[in-house]
Every structure is written in C-alpha cells, then in structure tokens.
C-alpha positions as CSV (number, residue, x, y, z in Angstrom):
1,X,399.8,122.8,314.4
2,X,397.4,119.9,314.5
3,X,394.7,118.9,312.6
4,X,393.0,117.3,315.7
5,X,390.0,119.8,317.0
6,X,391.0,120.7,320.6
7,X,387.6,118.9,322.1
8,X,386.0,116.2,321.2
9,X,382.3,115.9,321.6
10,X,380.6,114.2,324.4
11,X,378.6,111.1,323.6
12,X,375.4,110.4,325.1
13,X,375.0,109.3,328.3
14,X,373.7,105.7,328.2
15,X,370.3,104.8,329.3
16,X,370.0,103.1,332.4
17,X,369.8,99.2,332.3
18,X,365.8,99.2,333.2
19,X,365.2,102.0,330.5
20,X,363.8,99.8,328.0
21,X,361.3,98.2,330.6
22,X,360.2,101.4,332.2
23,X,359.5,102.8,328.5
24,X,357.2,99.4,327.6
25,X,355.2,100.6,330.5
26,X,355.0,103.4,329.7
27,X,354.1,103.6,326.3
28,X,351.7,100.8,327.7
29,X,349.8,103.6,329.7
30,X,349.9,106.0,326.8
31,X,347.0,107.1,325.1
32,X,348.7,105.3,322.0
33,X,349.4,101.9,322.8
34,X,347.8,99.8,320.8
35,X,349.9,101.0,317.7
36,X,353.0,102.2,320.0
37,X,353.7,99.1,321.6
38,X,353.7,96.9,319.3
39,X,356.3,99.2,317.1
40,X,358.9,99.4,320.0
41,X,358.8,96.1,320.4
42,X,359.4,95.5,316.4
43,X,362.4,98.0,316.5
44,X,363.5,96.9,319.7
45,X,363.8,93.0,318.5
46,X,365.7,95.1,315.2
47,X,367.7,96.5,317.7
48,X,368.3,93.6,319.6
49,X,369.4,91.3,316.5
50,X,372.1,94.2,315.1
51,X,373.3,94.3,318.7
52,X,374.0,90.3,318.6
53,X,375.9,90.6,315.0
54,X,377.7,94.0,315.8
55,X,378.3,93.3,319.6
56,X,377.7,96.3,320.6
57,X,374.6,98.0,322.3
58,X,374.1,101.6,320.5
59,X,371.4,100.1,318.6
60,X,369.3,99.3,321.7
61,X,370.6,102.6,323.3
62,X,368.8,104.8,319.8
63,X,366.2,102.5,320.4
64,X,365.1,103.6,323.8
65,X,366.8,107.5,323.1
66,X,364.3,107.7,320.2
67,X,361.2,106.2,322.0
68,X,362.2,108.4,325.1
69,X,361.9,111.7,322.6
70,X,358.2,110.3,321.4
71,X,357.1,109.6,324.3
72,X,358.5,113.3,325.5
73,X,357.0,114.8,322.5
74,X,353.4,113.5,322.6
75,X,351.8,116.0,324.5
76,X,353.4,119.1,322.9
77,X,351.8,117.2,319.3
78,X,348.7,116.8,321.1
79,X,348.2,119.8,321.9
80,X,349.2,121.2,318.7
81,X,346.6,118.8,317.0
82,X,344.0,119.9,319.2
83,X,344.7,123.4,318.6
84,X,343.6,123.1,314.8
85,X,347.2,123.7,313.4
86,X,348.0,123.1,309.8
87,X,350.3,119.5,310.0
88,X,351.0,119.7,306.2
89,X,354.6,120.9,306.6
90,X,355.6,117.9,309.4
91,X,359.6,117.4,310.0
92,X,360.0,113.5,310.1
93,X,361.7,112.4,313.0
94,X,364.3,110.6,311.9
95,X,365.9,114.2,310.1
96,X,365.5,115.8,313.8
97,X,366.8,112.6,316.2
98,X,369.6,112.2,312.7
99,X,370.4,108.4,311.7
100,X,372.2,105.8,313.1
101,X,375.8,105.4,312.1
C-alpha cells in the first residue's frame, strides 16, 4: 500500500501574459480607482521583487488571481452595501483566497 493519495490536485491555470495589463485597465475604469490602482501597483512591484529573488512567478500570478477575484467581487459587495446589510461580521479576504505559500 502507498502512502501517496492516488491524485494529485490540479494547480491553477496561469494567467495569461497580458493579465496584469488588462487588470490595470481595468481597475482604472472601476468605480474605485483612485485607491485601487495605486494598491495593485504596490503589491504588484511586491510581487515583482519576490519574483526576482525566488525566480519564480507565483507571486505575480496571486497577484493578478487575487485582484481578478476583487474586481469579480465588486458588484455582488455593491450591491450588498446598497442593500442596507449589516457588514459588521466581514470575512477578510485573505482567509477566503488562503495565503501564499
């Protein structure tokens, strides 16, 4: 008997190579840009510098996967803003999306 499971899980697909730039624009059309913006761009130069000293480019890929999800998300919190709900109990989003490794 082994003790190796009998699948392994899939990874994530990796975003295409004009992800990034098609997410600047747009979060650059989104009703949130003035403080959206300029946050992707601080975690994407993060991103960018622990790809150069790790070779690797997962941390630009969980950059754009977690921007992709808030960008996704925005209108379903909208609406659920609008709609006078009670906030008070929010999830952050780093304990749904997980960490990196």
């Amino acid at each position: 008997m082994s003790a190796q499971p009998d699948h392994a899980p899939v990874p994530p697909a990796s975003p295409a190579p004009t992800a990034a730039a098609q997410l600047l624009a747009q979060l650059r059309e989104s009703s949130r840009a003035s403080t959206w913006v300029p946050a992707f761009e601080q975690d994407w130069a993060r991103a960018l510098e622990d790809s150069r000293h790790s070779y690797s480019l997962s941390p630009l890929h969980d950059v754009v996967r977690t921007w992709q999800a808030r960008l996704a998300a925005a209108p379903a919190v909208d609406a659920f803003l609008a709609g006078g709900c009670d906030d008070s109990d929010g999830v952050d989003l780093a304990d749904v999306l997980g960490t990196r490794p």
